[in-house]
C-alpha positions as CSV (number, residue, x, y, z in Angstrom):
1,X,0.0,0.0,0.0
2,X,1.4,3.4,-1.0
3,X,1.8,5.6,1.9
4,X,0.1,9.2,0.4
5,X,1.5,12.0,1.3
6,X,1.5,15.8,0.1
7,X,5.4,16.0,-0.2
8,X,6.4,13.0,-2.7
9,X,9.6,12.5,-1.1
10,X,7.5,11.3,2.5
11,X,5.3,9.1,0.1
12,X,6.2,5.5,0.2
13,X,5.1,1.9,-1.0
14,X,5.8,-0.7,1.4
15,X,4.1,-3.9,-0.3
16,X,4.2,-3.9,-4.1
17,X,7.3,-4.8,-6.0
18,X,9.8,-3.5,-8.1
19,X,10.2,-3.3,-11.3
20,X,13.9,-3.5,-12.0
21,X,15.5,-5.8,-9.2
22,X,18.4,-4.9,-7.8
23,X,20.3,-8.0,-9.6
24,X,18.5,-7.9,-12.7
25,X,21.7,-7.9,-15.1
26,X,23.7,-10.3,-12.5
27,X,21.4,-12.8,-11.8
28,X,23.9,-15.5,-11.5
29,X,26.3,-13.4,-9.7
30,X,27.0,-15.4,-5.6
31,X,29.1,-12.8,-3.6
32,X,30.2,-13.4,-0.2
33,X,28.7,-13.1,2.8
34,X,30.7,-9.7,4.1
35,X,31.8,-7.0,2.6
36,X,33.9,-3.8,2.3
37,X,31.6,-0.6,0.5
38,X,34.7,2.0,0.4
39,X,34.9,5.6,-0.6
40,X,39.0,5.4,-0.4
41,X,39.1,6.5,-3.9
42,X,42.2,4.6,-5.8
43,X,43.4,2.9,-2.7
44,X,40.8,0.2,-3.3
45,X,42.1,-0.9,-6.8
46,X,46.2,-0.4,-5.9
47,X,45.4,-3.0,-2.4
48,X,43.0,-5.3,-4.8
49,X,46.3,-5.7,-7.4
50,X,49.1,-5.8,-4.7
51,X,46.5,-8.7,-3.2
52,X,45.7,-10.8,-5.9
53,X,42.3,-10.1,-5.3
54,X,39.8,-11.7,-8.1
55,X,37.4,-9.4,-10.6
56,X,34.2,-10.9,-10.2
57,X,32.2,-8.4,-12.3
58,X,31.7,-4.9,-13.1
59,X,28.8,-3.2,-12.6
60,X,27.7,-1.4,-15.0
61,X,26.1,2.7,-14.1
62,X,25.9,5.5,-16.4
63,X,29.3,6.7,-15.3
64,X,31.6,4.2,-15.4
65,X,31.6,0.8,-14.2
66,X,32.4,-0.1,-10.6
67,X,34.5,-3.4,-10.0
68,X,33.3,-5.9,-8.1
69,X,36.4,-7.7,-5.8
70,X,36.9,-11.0,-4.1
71,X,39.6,-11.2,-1.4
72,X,40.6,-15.0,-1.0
73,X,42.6,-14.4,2.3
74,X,41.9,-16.1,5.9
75,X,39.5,-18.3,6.5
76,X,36.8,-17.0,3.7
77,X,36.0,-14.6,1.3
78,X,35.4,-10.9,1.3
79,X,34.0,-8.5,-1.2
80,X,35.8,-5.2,-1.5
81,X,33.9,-3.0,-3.9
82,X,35.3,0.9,-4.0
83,X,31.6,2.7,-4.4
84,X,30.6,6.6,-6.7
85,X,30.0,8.9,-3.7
86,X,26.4,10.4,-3.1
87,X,23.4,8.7,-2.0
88,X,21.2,7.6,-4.7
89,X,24.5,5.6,-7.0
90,X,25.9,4.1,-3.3
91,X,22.4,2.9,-2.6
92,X,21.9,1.1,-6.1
93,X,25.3,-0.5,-6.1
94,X,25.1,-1.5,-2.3
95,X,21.4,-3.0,-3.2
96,X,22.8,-4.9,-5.8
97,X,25.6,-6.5,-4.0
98,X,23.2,-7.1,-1.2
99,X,20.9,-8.7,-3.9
100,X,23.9,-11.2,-4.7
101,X,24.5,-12.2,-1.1
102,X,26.5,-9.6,0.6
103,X,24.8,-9.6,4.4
104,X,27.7,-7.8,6.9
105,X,28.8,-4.6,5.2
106,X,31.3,-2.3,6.5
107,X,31.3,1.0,5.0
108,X,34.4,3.6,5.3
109,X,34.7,7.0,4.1
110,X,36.0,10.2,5.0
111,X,33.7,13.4,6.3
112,X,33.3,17.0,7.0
113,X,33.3,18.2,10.5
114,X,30.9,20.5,12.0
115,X,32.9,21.3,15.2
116,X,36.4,21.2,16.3
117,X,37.4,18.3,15.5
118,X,41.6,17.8,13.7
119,X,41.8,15.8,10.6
120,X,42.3,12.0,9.9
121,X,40.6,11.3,13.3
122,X,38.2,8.1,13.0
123,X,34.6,8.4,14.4
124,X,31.6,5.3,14.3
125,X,28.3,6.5,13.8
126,X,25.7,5.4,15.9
127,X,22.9,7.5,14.3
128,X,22.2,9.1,10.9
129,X,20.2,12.1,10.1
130,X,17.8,11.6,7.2
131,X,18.6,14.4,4.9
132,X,19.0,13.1,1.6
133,X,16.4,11.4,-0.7
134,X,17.4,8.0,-1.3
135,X,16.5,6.6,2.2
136,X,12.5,7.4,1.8
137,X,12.4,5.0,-0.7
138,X,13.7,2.0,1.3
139,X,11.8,2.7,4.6
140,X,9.1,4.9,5.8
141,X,10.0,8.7,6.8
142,X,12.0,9.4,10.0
143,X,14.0,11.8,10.9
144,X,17.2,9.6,12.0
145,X,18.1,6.2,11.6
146,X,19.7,4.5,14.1
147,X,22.6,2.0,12.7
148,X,22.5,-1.8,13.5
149,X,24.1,-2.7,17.0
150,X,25.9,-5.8,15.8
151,X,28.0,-3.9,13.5
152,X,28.4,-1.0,15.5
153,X,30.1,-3.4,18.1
154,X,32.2,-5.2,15.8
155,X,33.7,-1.8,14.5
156,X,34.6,-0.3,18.2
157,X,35.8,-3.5,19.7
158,X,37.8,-3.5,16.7
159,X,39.2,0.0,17.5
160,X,39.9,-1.4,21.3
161,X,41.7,-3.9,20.5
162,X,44.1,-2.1,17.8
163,X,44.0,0.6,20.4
164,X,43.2,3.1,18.0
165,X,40.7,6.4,19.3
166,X,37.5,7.0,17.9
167,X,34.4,9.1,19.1
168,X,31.2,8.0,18.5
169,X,28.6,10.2,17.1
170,X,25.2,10.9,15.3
171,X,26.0,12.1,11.0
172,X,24.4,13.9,8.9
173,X,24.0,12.7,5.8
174,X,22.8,15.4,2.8
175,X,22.7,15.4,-0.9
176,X,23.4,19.1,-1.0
177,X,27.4,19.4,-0.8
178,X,26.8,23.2,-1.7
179,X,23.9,23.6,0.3
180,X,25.2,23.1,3.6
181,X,24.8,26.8,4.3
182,X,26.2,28.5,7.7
183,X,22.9,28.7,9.0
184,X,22.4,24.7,8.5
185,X,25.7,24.1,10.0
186,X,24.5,25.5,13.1
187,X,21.3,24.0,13.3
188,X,22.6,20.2,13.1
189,X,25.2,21.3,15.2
190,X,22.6,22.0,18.0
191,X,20.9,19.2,17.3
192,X,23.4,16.5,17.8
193,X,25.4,16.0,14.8
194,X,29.0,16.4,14.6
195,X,30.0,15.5,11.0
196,X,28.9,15.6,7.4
197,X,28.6,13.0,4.9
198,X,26.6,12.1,1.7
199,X,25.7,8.6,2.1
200,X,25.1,6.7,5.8
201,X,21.8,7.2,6.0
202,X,20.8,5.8,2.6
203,X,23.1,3.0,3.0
204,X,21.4,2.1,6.5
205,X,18.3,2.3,5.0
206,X,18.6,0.0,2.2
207,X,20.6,-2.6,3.9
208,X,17.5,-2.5,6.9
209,X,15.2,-2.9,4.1
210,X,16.8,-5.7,2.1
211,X,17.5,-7.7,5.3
212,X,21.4,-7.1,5.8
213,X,23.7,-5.9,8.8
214,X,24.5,-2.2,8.1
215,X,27.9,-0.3,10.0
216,X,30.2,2.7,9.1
217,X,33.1,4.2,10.7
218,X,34.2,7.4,9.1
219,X,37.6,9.6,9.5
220,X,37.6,13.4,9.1
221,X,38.3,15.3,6.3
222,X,37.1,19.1,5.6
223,X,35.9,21.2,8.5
224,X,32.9,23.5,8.3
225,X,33.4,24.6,12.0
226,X,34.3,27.9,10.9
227,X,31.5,29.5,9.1
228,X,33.5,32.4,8.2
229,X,35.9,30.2,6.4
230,X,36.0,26.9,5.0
231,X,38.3,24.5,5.3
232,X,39.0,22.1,3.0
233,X,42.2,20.3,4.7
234,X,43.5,17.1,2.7
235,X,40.1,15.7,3.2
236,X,41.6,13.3,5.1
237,X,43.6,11.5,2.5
238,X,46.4,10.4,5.2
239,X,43.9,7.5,6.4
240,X,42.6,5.9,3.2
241,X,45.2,2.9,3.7
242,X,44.7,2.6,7.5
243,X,40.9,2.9,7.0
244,X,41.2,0.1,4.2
245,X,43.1,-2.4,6.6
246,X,40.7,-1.5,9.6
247,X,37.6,-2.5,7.8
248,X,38.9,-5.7,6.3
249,X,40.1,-6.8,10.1
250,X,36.5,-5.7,11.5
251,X,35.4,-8.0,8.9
252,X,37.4,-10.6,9.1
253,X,36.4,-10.4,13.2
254,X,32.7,-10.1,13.2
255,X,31.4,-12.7,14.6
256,X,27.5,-12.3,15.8
């Protein structure tokens, strides 16, 4: 039944299917069971060659195609997949590994701060703040979405054991990279959030929706805590290889 509502973006249909499933072209594709959804840019490919790691398939988007990576290392299988930033391409790409069997995804990425927080320091979502479109089509209108515990746990015992800091903390996740005004800034600063992203939120929502375990740990990039004047930083390219090898070992150590 379609969920009517004034504002198509809060209107949603939670019953009838789709048209185009998620693994329409890919039907025979079997991926394993966790995987690695990065925004690490070409760190993904260089650690993919320098390991071996098997081409399994390309997806195809309007862009350019997105390779789809098997790690044979340990004890099983991972798939490492280096995703287009923004919401709505993450979200189809995640829904179509999901669609071919990926069920514990790790996300990494970097972000913008909102308050004083230095560069290349690692945070975990707990909570994402709905501001971007993709995630009203996989689950009814919220404001937040709260990320799954199980993953959550797996990324910060991770952290503990590696002895690596991280703060926890409620994103914002927006589809408006030049709308992210000072006025904004402020706003989701009062209201909780501490950093600035274009994805979580949609990623959350379509792994809740398709049935899979959802978590993201994020490292700092930009800062927006000056309003006056923006900083762009080295959008926190100092931790893409760190990030890369941190998510494969929470992998590689979730256990539920």
């Amino acid at each position: 039944m379609i969920t009517k509502h004034e504002l198509p973006i809060l209107e949603y249909d939670d019953t009838s299917l789709e048209v185009i499933a998620p693994n329409h072209d890919i039907t025979e594709l079997k991926l394993p069971e966790k995987c690695l959804f990065a925004f690490l840019s070409d760190e993904v490919h260089e650690y993919a060659k320098a390991h071996h790691a098997e081409v399994v398939e390309e997806l195809i988007t309007f862009s350019h195609p997105v390779k789809i990576y098997v790690l044979h290392e340990g004890d099983e299988d991972i798939c490492l997949v280096q995703s287009i930033v923004g919401a709505p391409a993450s979200a189809m790409i995640l829904d179509s590994l999901i669609a071919c069997g990926c069920k514990k995804i790790i996300a990494t990425g970097s972000c913008g701060v909102l308050d004083e927080i230095p560069e290349n320091v690692f945070l975990v979502p707990t909570k994402a703040l709905r501001d971007e479109g993709i995630s009203y089509h996989y689950l009814p209108a919220s404001r937040t979405i709260a990320l799954d515990e199980a993953p959550v746990a797996a990324i910060e015992n991770c952290f503990k054991k590696h002895n690596l800091p991280f703060i926890t903390c409620t994103t914002w996740t927006t589809d408006g990279f030049f709308r992210e005004t000072k006025d904004m800034v402020q706003y989701r600063l009062k209201e909780g959030c501490r950093v600035v992203e274009m994805e979580c939120a949609a990623l959350a929502a379509c792994s809740r929706k398709r049935g899979a375990k959802f978590g993201q740990f994020l490292f700092t990039g930009d800062s927006l805590a000056n309003v006056h004047e923006y900083d762009a930083r080295d959008f926190g390219c100092d931790s893409h290889a760190k990030a890369l090898q941190i998510g494969l070992d929470i992998l590689a150590t979730w256990e539920d």
